[in-house]
N, C-alpha and C positions, 0 to 999 in steps of 0.2 A: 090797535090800529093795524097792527103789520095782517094779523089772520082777516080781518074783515077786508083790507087795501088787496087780497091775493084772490079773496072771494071773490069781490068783486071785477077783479080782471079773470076770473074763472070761469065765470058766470056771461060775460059778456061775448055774445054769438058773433063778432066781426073780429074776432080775436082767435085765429087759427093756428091756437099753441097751448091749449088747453095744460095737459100734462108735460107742458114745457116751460112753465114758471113756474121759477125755484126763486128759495132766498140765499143769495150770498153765492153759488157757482152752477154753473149749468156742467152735470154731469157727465163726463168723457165719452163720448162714443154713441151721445143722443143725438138724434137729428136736428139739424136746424130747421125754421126759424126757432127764437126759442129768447124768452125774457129771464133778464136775472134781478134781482132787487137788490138791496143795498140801504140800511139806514144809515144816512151820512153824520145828523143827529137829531138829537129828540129832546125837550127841554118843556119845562113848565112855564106855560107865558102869561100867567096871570096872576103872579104873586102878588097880594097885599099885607096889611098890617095884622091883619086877623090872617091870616094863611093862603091858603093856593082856592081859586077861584074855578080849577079844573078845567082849566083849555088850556091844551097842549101844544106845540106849534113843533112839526118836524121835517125832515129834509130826505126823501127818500130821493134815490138813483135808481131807474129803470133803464137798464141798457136790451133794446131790440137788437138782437143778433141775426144774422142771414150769410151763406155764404155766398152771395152777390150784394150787390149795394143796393138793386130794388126789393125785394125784401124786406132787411133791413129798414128804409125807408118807410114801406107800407106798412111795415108792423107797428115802427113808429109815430105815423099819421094817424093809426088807429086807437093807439094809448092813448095819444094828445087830444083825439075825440072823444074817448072815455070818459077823460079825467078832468081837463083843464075846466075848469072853472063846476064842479062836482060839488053841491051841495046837496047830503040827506043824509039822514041819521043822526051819527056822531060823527061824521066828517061836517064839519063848519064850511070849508072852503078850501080844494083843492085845488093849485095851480101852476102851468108852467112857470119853472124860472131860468132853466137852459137849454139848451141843446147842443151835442157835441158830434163832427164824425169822426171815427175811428177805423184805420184799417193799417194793419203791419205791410207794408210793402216790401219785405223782406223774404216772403214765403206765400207762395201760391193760394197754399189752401189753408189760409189764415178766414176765418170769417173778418167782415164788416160788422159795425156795431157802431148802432146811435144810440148815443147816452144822453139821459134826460133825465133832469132836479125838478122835482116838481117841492113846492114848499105845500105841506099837508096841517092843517088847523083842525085839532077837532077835540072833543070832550073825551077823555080818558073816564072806564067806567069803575 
């Protein structure tokens, strides 16, 4: 899920952060805009009596970073056009579940960053 979930935001031409989504930290002294991933969790949602039915249901965090708040914003309007409701392949059913803003008001040149749970359904292969 996660190599295919990074592809696909790789691949996707209204997304102007190509080589700026990472999983887990966006590296010091890269430009912004810039996506970082996150799996929150990841579980087996279709356990039966005879075993796992193979759909998965997980919780990823995409936080759009900018350091201003339009940015920020537009990059995350663009994910949430991506994804939010993203069925093919082995994704079942991709979709928003949050959104959050973020910004340290304690320092300047702190970026902004909208964070977003998207709950991700799909078949593990």
């Amino acid at each position: 899920m996660e190599a295919a979930l990074r592809a696909m935001l790789v691949a996707d031409p209204s997304l102007p952060v190509k080589e700026r989504i990472n999983w887990g930290i966006h590296p010091q002294g890269t430009p912004l805009p810039a996506l970082v991933l996150n799996v929150i969790n990841d579980r087996d949602n279709s356990l039966h009596m005879q075993g796992t039915g193979g759909l998965w249901q997980g919780r990823v965090q995409i936080d759009c970073y900018g350091m201003t708040y339009t940015p920020a914003v537009e990059l995350s309007k663009a994910v949430i056009k991506l994804l939010h409701g993203y069925r093919a392949g082995d994704f079942r059913l991709i979709q928003l579940d949050t959104r959050r803003d973020h910004h340290d008001t304690g320092a300047a040149d702190r970026p902004y960053r909208i964070g977003l749970d998207f709950i991700i359904n799909y078949r593990r292969a």
